[in-house]
C-alpha positions in Angstrom: 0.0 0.0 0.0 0.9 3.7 -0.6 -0.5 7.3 -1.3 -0.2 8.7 -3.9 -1.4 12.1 -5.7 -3.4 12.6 -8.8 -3.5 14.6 -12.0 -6.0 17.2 -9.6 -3.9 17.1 -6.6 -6.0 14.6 -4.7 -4.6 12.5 -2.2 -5.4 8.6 -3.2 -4.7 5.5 -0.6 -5.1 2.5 -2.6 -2.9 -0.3 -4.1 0.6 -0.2 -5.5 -0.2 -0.7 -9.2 -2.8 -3.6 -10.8 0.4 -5.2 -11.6 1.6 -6.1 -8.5 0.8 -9.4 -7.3 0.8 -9.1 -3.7 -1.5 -6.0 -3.7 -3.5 -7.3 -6.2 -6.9 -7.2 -4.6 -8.2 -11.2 -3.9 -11.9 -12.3 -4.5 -12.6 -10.6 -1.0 -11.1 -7.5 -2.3 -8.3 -7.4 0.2 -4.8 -6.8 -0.4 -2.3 -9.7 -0.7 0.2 -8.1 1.5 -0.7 -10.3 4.4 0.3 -13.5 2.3 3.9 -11.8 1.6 4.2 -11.5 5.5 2.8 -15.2 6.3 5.3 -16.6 3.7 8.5 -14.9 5.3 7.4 -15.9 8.9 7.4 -19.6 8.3 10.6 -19.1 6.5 12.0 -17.9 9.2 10.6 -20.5 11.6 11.8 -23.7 9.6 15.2 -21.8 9.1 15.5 -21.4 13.3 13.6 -25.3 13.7 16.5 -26.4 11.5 19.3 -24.8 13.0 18.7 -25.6 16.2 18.0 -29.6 15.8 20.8 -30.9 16.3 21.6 -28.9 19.3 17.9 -30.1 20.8 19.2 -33.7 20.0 22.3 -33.4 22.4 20.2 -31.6 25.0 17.6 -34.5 24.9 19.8 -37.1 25.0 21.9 -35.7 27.8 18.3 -35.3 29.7 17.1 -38.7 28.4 18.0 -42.2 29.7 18.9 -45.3 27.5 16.4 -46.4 24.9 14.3 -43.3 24.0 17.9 -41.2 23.4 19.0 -44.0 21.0 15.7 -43.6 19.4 15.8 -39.7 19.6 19.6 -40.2 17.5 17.5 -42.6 15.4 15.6 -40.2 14.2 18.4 -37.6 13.2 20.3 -40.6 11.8 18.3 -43.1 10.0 21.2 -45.2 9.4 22.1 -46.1 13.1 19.5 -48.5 14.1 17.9 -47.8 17.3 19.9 -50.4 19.9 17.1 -51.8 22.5 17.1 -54.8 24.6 18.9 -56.9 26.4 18.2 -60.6 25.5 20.9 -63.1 23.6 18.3 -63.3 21.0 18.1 -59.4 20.2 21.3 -59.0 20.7 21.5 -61.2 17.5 18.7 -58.9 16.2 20.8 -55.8 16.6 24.0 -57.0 14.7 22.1 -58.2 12.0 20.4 -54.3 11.8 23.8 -52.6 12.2 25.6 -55.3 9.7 22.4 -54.2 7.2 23.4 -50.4 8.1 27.1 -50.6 7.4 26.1 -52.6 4.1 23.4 -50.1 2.6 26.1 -47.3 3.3 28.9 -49.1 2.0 26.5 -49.7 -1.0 25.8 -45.9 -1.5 29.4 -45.5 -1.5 29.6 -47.5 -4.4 28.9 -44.4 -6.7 30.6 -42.0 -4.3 32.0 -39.0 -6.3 36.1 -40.1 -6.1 37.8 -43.2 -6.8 39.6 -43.8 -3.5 35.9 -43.6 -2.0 34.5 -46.4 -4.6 37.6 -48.9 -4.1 37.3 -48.5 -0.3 33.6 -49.0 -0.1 34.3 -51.7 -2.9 37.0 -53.4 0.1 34.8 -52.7 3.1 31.8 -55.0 1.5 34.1 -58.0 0.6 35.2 -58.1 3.9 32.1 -58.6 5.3 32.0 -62.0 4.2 29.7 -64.1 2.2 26.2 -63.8 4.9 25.7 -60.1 2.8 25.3 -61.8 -0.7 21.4 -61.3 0.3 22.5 -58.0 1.0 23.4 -57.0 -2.3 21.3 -55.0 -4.4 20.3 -56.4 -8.1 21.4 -55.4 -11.6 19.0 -53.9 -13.3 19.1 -52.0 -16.9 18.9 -48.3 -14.7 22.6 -50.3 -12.9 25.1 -47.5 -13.8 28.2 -49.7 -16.1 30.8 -49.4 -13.5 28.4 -50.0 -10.5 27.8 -53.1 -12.7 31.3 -54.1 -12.5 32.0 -53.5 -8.9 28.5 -55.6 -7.7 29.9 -58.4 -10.3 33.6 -58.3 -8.6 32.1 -58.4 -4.5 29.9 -61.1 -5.6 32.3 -63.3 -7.5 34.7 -62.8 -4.3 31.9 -63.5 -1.8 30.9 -66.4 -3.4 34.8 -67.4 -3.3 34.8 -67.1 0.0 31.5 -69.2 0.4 33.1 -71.7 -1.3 36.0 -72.1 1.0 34.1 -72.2 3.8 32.0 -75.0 1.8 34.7 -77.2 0.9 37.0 -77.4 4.4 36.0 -80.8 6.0 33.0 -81.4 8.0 33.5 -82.5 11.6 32.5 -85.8 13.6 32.3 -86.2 17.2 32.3 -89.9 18.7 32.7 -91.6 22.1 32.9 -95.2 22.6 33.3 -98.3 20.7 30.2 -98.6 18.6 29.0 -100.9 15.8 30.1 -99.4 12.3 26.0 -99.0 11.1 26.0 -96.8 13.5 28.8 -94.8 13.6 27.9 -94.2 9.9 24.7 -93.0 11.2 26.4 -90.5 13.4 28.3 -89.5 10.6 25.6 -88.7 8.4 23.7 -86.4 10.9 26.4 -84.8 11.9 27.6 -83.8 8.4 24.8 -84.8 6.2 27.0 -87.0 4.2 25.9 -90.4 3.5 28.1 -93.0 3.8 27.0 -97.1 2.7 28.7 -100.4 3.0 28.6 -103.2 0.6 28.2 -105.9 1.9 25.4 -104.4 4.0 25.5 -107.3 6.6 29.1 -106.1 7.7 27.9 -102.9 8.9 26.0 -104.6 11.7 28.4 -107.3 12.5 31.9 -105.3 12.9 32.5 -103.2 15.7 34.9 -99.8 15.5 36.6 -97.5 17.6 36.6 -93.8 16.7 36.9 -92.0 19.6 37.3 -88.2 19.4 36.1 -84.9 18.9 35.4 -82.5 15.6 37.5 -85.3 13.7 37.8 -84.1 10.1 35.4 -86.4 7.8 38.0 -88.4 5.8 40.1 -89.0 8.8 37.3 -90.4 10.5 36.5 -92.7 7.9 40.3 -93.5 7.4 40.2 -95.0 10.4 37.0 -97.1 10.1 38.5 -98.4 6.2 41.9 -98.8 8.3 40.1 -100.8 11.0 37.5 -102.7 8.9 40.0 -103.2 5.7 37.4 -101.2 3.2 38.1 -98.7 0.1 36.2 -96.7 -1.5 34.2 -98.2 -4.2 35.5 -96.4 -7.9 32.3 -97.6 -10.3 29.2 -97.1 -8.3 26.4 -94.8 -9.8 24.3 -93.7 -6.6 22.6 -90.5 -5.8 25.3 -88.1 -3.7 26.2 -91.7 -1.5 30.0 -92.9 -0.9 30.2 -96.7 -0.8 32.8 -98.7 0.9 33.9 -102.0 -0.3 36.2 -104.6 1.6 39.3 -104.6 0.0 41.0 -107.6 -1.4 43.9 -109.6 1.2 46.4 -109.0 -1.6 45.4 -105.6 -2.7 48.3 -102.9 -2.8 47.0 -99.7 -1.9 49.3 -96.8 -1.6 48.8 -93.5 1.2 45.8 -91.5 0.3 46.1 -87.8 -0.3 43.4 -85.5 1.7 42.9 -82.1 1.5 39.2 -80.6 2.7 36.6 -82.3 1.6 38.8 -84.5 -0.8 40.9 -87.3 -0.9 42.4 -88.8 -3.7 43.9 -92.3 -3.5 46.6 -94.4 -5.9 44.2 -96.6 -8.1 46.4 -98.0 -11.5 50.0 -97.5 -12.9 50.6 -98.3 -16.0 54.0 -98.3 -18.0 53.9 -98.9 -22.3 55.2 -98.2 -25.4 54.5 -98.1 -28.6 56.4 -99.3 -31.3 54.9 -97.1 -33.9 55.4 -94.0 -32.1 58.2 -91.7 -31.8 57.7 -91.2 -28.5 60.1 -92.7 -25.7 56.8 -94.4 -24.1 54.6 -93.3 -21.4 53.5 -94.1 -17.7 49.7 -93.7 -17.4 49.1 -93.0 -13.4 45.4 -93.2 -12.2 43.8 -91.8 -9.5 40.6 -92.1 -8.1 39.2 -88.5 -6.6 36.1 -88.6 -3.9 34.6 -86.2 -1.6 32.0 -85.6 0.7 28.9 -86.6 -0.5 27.4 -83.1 0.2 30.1 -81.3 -2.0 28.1 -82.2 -5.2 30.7 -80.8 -8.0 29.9 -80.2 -11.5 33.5 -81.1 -13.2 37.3 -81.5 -12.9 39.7 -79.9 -15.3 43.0 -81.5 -15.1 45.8 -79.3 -16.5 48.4 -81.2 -17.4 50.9 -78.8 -17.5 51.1 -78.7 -13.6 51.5 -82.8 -12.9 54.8 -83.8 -12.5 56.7 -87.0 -10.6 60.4 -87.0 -8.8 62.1 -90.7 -9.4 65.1 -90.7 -7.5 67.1 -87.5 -9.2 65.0 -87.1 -12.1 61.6 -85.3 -12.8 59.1 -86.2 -15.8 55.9 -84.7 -16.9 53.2 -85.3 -18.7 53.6 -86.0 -22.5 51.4 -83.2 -23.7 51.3 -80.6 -21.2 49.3 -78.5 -23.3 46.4 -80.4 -22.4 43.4 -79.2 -20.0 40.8 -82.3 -20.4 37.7 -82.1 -18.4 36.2 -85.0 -16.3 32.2 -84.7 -15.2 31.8 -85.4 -11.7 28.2 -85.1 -11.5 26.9 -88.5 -13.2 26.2 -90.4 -10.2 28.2 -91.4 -7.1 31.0 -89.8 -5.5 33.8 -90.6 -7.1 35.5 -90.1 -10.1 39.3 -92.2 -11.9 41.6 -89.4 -13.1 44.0 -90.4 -15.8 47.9 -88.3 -16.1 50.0 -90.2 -19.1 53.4 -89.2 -18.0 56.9 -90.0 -19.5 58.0 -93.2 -18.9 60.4 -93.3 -15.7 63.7 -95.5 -16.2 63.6 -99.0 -16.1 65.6 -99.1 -13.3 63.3 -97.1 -11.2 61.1 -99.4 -8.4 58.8 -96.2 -7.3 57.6 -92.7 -8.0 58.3 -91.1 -5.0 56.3 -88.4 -5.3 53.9 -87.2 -7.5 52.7 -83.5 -7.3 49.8 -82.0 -9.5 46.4 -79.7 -9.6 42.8 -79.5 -9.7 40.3 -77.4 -11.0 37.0 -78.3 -9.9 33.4 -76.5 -10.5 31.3 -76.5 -7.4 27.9 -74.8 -7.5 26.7 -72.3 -4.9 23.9 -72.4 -2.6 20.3 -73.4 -4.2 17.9 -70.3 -5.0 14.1 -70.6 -5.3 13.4 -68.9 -8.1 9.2 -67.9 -7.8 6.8 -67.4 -10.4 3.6 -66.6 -9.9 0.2 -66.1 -12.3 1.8 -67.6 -15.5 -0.7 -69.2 -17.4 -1.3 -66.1 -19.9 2.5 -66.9 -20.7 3.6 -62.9 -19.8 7.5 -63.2 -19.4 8.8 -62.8 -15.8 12.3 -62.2 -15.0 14.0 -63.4 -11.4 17.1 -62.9 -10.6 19.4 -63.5 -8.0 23.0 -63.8 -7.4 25.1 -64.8 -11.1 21.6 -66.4 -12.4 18.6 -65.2 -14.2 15.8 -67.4 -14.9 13.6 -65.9 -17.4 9.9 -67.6 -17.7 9.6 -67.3 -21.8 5.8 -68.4 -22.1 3.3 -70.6 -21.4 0.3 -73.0 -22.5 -1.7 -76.1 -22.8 -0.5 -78.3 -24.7 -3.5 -80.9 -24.8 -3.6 -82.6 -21.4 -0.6 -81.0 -20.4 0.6 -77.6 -19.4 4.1 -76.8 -21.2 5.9 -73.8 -19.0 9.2 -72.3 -20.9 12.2 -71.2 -18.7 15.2 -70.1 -20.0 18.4 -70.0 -17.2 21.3 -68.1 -18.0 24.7 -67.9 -16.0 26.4 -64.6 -15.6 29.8 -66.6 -15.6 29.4 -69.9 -16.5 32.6 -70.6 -15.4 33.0 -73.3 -18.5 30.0 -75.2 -16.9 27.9 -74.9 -19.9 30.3 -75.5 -22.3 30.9 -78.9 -22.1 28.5 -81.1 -19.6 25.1 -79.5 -19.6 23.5 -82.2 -18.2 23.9 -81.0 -14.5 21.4 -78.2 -15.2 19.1 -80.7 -15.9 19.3 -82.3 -12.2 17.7 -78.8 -11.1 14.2 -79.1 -9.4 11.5 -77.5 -11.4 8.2 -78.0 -10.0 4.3 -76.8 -8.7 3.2 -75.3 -5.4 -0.3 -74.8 -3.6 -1.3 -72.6 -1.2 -1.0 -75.4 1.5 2.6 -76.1 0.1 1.7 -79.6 -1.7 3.7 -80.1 -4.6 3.8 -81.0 -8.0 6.4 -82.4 -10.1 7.1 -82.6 -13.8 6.0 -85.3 -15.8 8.9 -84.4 -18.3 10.9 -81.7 -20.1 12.9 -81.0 -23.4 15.9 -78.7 -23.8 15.7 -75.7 -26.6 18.0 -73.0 -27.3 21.5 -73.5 -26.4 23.9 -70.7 -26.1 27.2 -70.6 -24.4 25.9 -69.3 -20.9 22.1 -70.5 -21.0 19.8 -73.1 -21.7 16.2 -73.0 -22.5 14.3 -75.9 -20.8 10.7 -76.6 -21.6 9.0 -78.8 -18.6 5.6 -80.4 -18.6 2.7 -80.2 -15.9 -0.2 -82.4 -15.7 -2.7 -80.2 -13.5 -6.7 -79.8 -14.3 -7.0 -76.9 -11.7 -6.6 -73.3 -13.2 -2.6 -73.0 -13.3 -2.9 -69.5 -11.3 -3.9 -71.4 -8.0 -0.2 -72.4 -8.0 3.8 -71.3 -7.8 6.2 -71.8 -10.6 9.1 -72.9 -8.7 12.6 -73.4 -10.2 15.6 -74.4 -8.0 18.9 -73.7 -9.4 22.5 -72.8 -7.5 23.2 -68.6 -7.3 26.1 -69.6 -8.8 29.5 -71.3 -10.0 32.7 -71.2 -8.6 36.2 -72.8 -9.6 37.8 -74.2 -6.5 41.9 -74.9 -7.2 43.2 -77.9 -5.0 47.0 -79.0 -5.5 47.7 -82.2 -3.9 50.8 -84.4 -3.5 50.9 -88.6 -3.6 54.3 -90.2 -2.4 56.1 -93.8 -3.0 53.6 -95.0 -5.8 55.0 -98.6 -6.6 55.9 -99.0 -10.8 54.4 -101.8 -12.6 
């Protein structure tokens, strides 16, 4: 507002122009001006509310005991969980909440503005360990490239790590003397590996002694094989079972090699030559490689580059060294005969005293229930989770029979997919009702094949409407290669 004069001299209180849009009158005919002052006042307020905040948090927590001051910080710092309780149980509860804090900040990190801030957050998550691999947040098509790379690198080291911890040995605790069916017994539950002796009457007839605590697994069976004269059988197909067998009187068997969850013992040596070769002969060594029953790996690779043996002075290799064959270890049982051709040792030689090579085996992750849920219009779902996406491609009757397509493809195959595929096809694809009863397939077909996926068709005989049910496929988050180097000594020549 302001007075002003007219063109006669006369003295006029009114509005500042028609222009101005705080004096412009409102529909009650009042000036704005009012609305101006309103504005600036709550201005000013927030300004003073915010200033002073965090000084009212110290002052309430210095006035406040325990609980309702960690909740007062709580709500000034939403990343510090509230810490309340004092029970073993929430005590658990609480280091789970921090662990998820430090990982969602670590995680923001991630795309922090400078490098040093990136690789540290980047070194903070791997140490965590492998228990945040839920943690981790998934790729999407919005994933920035580099954020991309980083999530691909933690998770590839956290599933290392997983894999360590899965392949050290499991442990057995026994007390007294006990008869071998049910030391095996004990054995099983206490490591879930299942252990069977042929024939099955000797389990209940011989007593053994295996007295002591958190005994690695292949010790403890050393000592029942040592006690009870029994090997491990080389050419039984069974489903994730080690069979023993009683050896022979006049069998030669040489010292096992263990290492973890895997023992590899002497099996054949054979020396030849060929006439019609240029080559100075060869010395074919077998071994037969078994592990714990639980281990459940996919393949070997056997580079031959790395096997070697020390007769008395002399080393000799392998004869193409070149050579990286691959053995499936998933085609029944839990063992598997590994063939090295060496050089042929002199003819004077009575041993190979030592014999030192590698391993390279595939071993899956942890199983992952991949859900799908209302499928019968065929719309294409996508889960993913760790290194794995399993893609539900369509769906439809197919006369009596419901035919659901799902296509899995592996991150990093790791080679897995390359050669044996048919360990994807040992993965559980099956129906689920509301009360959890399940359905299984009645069969399946493979379509395709590319060099890190595999499109599976399976089959579903169900006369209810396919939406009352779950689509659930189970499939490991993941490969890993696991690198083993073991040693053999004073292997007898032919």
């Amino acid at each position: 507002m302001n007075n002003r004069v007219d063109g006669r001299g006369r003295s006029i209180t009114g509005h500042c122009s028609e222009s101005c849009r705080w004096c412009a009158p409102a529909s009650s005919g009042r000036p704005r001006h009012w609305i101006r002052a309103l504005v600036l006042l709550v201005a000013w307020q927030a300004w003073q509310l915010g200033a002073a905040a965090p000084h009212a948090v110290q002052r309430l927590q210095a006035q406040t005991p325990g609980s309702l001051a960690e909740a007062t910080q709580q709500e000034y710092a939403s990343d510090r969980p509230a810490e309340v309780g004092d029970g073993n149980g929430e005590q658990e509860d609480r280091t789970r909440r921090v662990d998820e804090g430090r990982v969602r900040r670590w995680i923001r990190q991630l795309e922090a503005d400078t490098l040093a801030q990136r690789d540290a957050a980047e070194q903070e998550l791997v140490k965590l360990g492998a228990d945040i691999l839920p943690l981790l947040p998934t790729v999407t098509e919005r994933t920035s490239g580099e954020l991309k790379i980083r999530l691909a690198r933690i998770r590839q080291s956290l599933e290392a790590q997983r894999v360590a911890q899965f392949v050290r040995p499991s442990t057995v605790t026994l007390g007294e003397p006990m008869r071998l069916a049910d030391a095996l017994d004990a054995i099983a539950e206490q490591t879930g590996n299942q252990v069977r002796v042929e024939p099955s009457e000797l389990a209940t007839e011989v007593v053994v002694h295996l007295a002591g605590r958190e005994v690695p697994f292949w010790e403890a069976l050393h000592r029942i094989m040592e006690q009870v004269g029994l090997g491990v059988a080389p050419f039984v197909s069974s489903e994730n079972e080690l069979v023993l067998v009683r050896l022979p009187t006049e069998a030669v068997s040489g010292k096992p090699w263990i290492g973890g969850a895997l023992r590899i013992d002497p099996h054949s040596m054979q020396c030849q030559i060929n006439y019609r070769s240029s080559l100075a002969g060869q010395c074919v060594v077998g071994l037969l490689l078994s592990w714990e029953p639980r281990l459940q790996p996919l393949y070997a690779q056997l580079p031959m580059g790395r096997i070697s043996a020390t007769v008395g002075e002399d080393t000799i290799g392998s004869i193409m060294p070149a050579a990286v064959p691959e053995v499936p270890l998933n085609v029944g049982g839990c063992t598997a005969q590994l063939e090295f051709p060496l050089e042929r040792p002199p003819r004077s030689a009575l041993q190979l005293d030592r014999l030192t090579g590698e391993l390279i085996l595939a071993i899956p992750s942890e199983k992952h229930e991949y859900t799908f849920r209302k499928f019968s219009d065929g719309t294409r779902q996508v889960q993913r989770y760790g290194d794995v996406t399993v893609v539900l491609e369509g769906a439809r009757r197919n006369g009596p029979v419901w035919e659901v397509q799902l296509r899995v493809e592996f991150g990093d195959p790791q080679g897995a997919l390359e050669s044996f595929r048919g360990w994807i096809l040992s993965n559980k694809a099956y129906l689920r009702d509301d009360e959890g009863h399940r359905i299984n397939d009645v069969g399946f077909q493979t379509y395709g094949m590319t060099s890190n996926s595999v499109g599976i068709a399976y089959l579903f005989q169900i006369n209810a409407d396919p939406d009352d049910y779950e689509l659930i496929y189970e499939s490991p988050a993941g490969i890993v290669r696991h690198t083993v180097q073991f040693e053999l000594k004073e292997l007898p020549l032919p």
